[in-house]
N, C-alpha and C positions, 0 to 999 in steps of 0.2 A: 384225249386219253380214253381208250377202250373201257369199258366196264367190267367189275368182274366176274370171276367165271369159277365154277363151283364143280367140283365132284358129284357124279352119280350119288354116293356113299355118303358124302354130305348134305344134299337136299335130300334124300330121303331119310336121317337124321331129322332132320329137321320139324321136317312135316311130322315124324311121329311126336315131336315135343309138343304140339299141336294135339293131335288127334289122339293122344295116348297119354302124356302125362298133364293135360289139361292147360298149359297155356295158352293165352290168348296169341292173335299174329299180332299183334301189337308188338307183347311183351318180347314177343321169339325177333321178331324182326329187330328191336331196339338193342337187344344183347347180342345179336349177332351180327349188325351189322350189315342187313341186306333190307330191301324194302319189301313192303306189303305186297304189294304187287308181284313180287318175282316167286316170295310164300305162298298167293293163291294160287299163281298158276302149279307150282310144284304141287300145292295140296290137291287141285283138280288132277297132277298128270301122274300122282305117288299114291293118292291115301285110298286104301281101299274099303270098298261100300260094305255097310252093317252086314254079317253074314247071317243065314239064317238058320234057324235051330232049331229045327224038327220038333224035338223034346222038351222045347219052353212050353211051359204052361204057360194059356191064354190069360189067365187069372190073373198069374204071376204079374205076368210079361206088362199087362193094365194098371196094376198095384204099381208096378214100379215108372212107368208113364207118370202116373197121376202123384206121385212123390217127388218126381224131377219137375214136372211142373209147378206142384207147389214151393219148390225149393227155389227155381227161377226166379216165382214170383213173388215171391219172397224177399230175394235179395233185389230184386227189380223195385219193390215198394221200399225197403229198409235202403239203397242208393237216392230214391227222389228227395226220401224226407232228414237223411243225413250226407250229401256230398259235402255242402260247406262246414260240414262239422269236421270233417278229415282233416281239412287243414288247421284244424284246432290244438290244442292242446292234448293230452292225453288223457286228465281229470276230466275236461268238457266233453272228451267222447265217451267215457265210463257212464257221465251225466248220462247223455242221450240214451245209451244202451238201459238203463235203469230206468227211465222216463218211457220204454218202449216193450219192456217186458213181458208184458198183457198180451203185444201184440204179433211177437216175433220172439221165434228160438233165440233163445241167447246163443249158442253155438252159430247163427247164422248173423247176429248184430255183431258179436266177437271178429267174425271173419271180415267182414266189409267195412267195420271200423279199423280194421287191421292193429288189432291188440290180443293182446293170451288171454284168457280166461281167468288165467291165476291172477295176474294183475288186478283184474275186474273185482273179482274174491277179496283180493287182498282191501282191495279199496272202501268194498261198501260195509265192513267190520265195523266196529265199535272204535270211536273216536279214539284216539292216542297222543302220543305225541308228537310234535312236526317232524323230529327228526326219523323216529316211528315208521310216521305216514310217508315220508321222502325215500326211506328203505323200502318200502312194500313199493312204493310207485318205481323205484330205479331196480328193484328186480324181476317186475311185469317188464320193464323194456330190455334188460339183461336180455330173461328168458327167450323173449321175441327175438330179440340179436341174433343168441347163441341157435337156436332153433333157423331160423332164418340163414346161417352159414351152412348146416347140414349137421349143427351138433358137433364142429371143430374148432372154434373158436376158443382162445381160453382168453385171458383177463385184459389181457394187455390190446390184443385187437378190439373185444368189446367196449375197451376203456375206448380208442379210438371214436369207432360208430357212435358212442354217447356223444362224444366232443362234436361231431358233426353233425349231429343234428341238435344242437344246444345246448346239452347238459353240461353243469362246470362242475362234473365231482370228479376225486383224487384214483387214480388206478391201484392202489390201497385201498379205497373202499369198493370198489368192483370186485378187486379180487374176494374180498370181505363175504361179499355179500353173495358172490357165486358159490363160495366153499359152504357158506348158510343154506343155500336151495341146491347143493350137490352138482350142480356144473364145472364141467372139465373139462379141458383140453383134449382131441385127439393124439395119446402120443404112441408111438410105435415101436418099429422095425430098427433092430440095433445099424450099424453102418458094415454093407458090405466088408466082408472080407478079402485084403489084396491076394491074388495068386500069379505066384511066380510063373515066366514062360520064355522063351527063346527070343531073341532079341528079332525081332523083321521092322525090316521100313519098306511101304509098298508106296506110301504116299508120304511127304515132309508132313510134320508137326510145327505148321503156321500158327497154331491159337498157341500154343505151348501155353494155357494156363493163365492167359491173360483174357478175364471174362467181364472186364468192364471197355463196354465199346458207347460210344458217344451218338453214335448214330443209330436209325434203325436198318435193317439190310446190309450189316455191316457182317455180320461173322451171324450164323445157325451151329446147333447142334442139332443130331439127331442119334436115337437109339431108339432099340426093341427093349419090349419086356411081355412078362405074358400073365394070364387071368386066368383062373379055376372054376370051371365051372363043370356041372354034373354031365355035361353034352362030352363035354371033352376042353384041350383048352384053347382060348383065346389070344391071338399076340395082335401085340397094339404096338405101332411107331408111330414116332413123334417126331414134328421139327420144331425148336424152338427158338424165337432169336432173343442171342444173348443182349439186347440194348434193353426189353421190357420183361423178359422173360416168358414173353406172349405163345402159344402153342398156335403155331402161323400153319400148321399141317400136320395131317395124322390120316392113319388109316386101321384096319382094324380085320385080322381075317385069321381063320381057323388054322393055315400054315404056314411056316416064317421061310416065306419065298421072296425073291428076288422083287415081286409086284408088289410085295408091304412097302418097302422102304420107298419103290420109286412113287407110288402114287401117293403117300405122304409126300413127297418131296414135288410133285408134281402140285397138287391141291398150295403149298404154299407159296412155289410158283406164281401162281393161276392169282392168289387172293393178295399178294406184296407186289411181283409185277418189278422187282428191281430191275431199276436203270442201270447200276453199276457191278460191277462183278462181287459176287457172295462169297467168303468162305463157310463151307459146310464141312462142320469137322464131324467125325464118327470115328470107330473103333475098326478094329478088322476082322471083322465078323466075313464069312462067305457073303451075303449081301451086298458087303457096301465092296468088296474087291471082286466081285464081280464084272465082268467087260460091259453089261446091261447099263450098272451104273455106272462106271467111269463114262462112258459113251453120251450118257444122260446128261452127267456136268458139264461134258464139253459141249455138247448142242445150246444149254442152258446160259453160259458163260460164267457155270458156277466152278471155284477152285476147292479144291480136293485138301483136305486135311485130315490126315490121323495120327492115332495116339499109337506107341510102339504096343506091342504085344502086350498080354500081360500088365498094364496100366490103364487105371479107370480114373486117375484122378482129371484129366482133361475132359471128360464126359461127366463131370459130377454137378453138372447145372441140369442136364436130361437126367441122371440117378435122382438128384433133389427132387423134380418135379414127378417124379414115377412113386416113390418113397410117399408124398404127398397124397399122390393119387392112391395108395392102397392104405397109407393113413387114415384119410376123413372118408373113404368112401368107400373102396374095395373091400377092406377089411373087416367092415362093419353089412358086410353083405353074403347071403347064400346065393349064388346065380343056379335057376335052374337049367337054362342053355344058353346060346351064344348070344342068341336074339335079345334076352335079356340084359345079359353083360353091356353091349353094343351101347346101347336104348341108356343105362344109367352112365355111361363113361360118356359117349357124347353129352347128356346133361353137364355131367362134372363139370369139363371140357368148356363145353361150350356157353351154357346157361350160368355158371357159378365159377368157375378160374379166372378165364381171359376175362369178365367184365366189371364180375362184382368182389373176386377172392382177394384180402388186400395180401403185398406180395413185400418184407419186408426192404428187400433191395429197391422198392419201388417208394421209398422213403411211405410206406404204409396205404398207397396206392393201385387200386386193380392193374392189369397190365396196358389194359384196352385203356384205361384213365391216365392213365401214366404219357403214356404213346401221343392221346389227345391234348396234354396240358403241354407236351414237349410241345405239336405243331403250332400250338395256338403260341408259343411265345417264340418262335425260329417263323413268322408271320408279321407279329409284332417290329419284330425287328429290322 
């Protein structure tokens, strides 16, 4: 079996999650799905060199040299002398951070112990009582949770993440305890409104609405939608398949041309690689009835599915995941130009939906988890 094969527009995605919002290739590689290896050479053949800047002060430019180095070495010294503390308990690492204070920012013990601060606060207080102390410590992990989704989580998925990594408390007392320290839900965008339209059939309606499929590569949707930003705006398409709800392809560009839709639909192509014939449903936007595209299914051996005119409810797995996306993340954002926009939706996308976002239909499972727990037991078998 071939290996897979990636978009222009997606490795260079990538590499900036790298070089720009500070992931490790570790971390990028494990969420995404591709190896180390294929990430350095993209970062050698994408990222480009420190620029120079006339106007920097030398001073400055040394000040801040000799802060990043102290910060490295910082975390460099505060990893040797607590790694086996991580796998601790959460009290044992407050210990440690307290026991080291003399010697290291707490801000930087905080971070590489991977705990909130508030937590830490909360804990080294004046003795109280157990149940007290059991609140202050289950809303330092809350907070981490909820902060750690992107600020979209409300009670009921944070109750989850507690459950999995060992806590036995009640989703009543989560919720309790977030309405205490002001944590909410992202909630949003009322639900589209239906509009009436002429009846056309350019293509059968094979999904007709039937969005629970057993397998993966079994039926995609796909639709546009667009982003606001101060440049002008952004349209983003999406393929997603209906088995995981996974975002198996996307693309991203300033005009909503005939090449948004196929190079999403190419990219999920390239990255599923089905053996068997796909349904791809859409709407009947100029795009998808375009002769580009039909021409494109046929080469593919993908079948053509649309929704009649005027009907949005067969596309309402791509609306959920759009609604989503301007939910927890669009919405709560000023984009100054595209570049920007681009840079935080691939995150979404890529770093925090498909691996870690859990997905109710996915019985409270990311999609990428979901996907992995199905092969591992169709293996078993």
């Amino acid at each position: 079996m071939s290996s897979k094969r990636y978009t222009e527009e997606f490795k260079i995605e990538a590499v900036k999650q790298i070089t720009e919002r500070g992931y490790s290739v570790y971390d990028v590689a494990q969420r995404l799905g591709v190896t180390t290896h294929s990430l350095y050479a993209w970062r050698k053949k994408y990222a480009s060199g420190p620029q120079h800047d006339p106007s920097l002060d030398q001073d400055a430019e040394i000040k801040r040299l000799r802060a990043e180095l102290k910060r490295v070495t910082e975390e460099r010294d505060i990893f040797k002398k607590g790694h086996r503390i991580l796998r601790q308990r959460v009290p044992v690492r407050y210990a440690f951070i307290r026991a080291h204070l003399g010697q290291f920012a707490i801000r930087n013990l905080c971070r590489m112990m991977q705990v909130h601060r508030s937590g830490y606060y909360a804990w080294i207080k004046q003795p109280k009582s157990g149940r007290q102390k059991d609140d202050e410590r289950l809303s330092g992990l809350i907070k981490q949770l909820w902060l750690e989704s992107g600020c979209v989580y409300g009670y009921r998925k944070a109750y989850k993440d507690l459950r999995e990594i060992g806590e036995t408390c009640g989703p009543n007392r989560v919720a309790r305890l977030m309405k205490q320290a002001g944590l909410k839900a992202q909630v949003g965008y009322n639900k589209p409104r239906h509009k009436g339209g002429k009846v056309s059939v350019l293509a059968d309606n094979h999904l007709n609405q039937d969005f629970d499929v057993q397998q993966p590569n079994q039926a995609w949707v796909t639709d546009i939608t667009y982003i606001r930003t101060y440049e002008g705006w952004l349209f983003l398409a999406v393929v997603i398949d209906l088995f995981s709800r996974q975002v198996v392809g996307w693309s991203m560009q300033p005009k909503m041309q005939v090449d948004l839709v196929l190079n999403a639909l190419l990219m999920a192509v390239w990255r599923r690689k089905p053996k068997n014939p796909v349904l791809v449903h859409s709407d009947q936007g100029t795009q998808y009835t375009s002769s580009d595209w039909q021409n494109f299914l046929k080469t593919q051996n993908l079948l053509c599915s649309m929704s009649r005119r005027g009907n949005c409810y067969d596309n309402a797995v791509a609306e959920s995941f759009f609604q989503l996306l301007k939910r927890e993340r669009i919405r709560r954002k000023t984009y100054k130009d595209r570049e920007e926009a681009r840079r935080d939706i691939f995150n979404y996308i890529e770093m925090f939906y498909n691996p870690v976002r859990r997905h109710g239909y996915n019985d409270n499972l990311s999609p990428m988890e979901f996907e992995r727990r199905h092969f591992s037991k169709t293996q078993s078998v």
